[in-house]
N, C-alpha and C positions, 0 to 999 in steps of 0.2 A: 127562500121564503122571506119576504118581506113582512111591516109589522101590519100591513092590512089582511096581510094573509093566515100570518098569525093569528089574530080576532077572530076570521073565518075560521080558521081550525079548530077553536078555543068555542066559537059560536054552535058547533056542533054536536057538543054536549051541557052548554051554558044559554040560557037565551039572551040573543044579539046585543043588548046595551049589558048587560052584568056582561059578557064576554068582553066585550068593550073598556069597559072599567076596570076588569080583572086582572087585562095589559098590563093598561095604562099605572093602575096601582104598581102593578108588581115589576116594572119598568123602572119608575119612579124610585121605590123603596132599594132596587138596588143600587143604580144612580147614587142617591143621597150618603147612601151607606162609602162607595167608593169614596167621594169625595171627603165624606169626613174623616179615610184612613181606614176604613173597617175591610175587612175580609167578608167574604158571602159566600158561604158552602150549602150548597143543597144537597143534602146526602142523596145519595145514588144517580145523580146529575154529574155535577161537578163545584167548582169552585170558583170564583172571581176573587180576583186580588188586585191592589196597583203596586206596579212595580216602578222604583226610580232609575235615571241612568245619566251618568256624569256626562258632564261638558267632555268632547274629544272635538279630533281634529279631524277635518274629512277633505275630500276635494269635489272642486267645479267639475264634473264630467266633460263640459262645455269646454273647459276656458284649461282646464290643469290647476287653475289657482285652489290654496290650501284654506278652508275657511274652517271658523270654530264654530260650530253645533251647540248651541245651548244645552244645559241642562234639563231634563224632560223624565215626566211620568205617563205610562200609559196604562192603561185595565189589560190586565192577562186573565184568561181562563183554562183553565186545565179541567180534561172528563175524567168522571169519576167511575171507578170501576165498571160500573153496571150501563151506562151510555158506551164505555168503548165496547164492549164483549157485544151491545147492540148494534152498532156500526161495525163489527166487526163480524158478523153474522149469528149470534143468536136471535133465535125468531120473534118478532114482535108480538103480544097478546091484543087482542079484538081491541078495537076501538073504544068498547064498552069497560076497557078496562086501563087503568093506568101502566104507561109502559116504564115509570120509575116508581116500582113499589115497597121498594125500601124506606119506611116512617121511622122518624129519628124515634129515639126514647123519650119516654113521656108524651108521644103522640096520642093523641084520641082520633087518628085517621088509620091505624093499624087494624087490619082483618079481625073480627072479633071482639070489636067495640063497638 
C-alpha cells in the first residue's frame, strides 16, 4: 500500500480531503517527532524510534576494496502486541470498526465515552 492508497483507505470512513489531511498530518507529526529524537508509540500499533549505528568497516562487493561506512541513524519500527496476533491470524473486525482498539488512558476514544 502506498500513501495514495492509504488516503483511499482512510477515505472510506473519512470524507476524501479530511482523509487526505488526516495522512498527511499524521505523517508529518511522526516525521517531526523522529527527527527531533522523540519516540512515537501508538499503543496497540507499535512503535517508531531512531536508532544510531557507528562508523565500521565494510567492503566493495565489486572491487574487495575495504571502505569506512559512516556513521548513520535510521527510524526502526517495532508491532505492538495486538498488530502482530493480527497478522498473525486473529480475525480482523468489520470495517466499521477500528482494528487497533486499545485507547491509551486518559483517552475520550474508549467504548463508553
Amino acid at each position: 500500500m502506498n500513501k495514495a492508497q492509504l488516503i483511499e483507505a482512510v477515505a472510506k470512513r473519512l470524507p476524501p480531503e479530511q482523509a487526505a489531511l488526516a495522512v498527511e498530518c499524521t505523517l508529518d507529526a511522526i516525521v517531526r517527532a523522529l527527527v527531533a529524537g522523540e519516540r512515537v508509540a501508538v499503543t496497540g500499533f507499535g512503535s517508531f524510534e531512531v536508532r544510531s549505528y557507528d562508523e565500521r568497516r565494510a567492503r566493495n562487493p565489486q572491487t574487495g576494496e575495504a571502505i569506512l561506512v559512516p556513521p548513520t541513524k535510521r527510524a526502526r519500527f517495532n508491532a505492538g502486541a495486538n498488530l502482530t496476533e493480527l497478522i498473525n491470524g486473529k480475525k480482523l473486525p468489520p470495517l466499521t470498526e477500528s482494528a487497533i482498539t486499545k485507547a491509551p488512558k486518559g483517552s475520550k476514544t474508549k467504548k463508553g465515552n
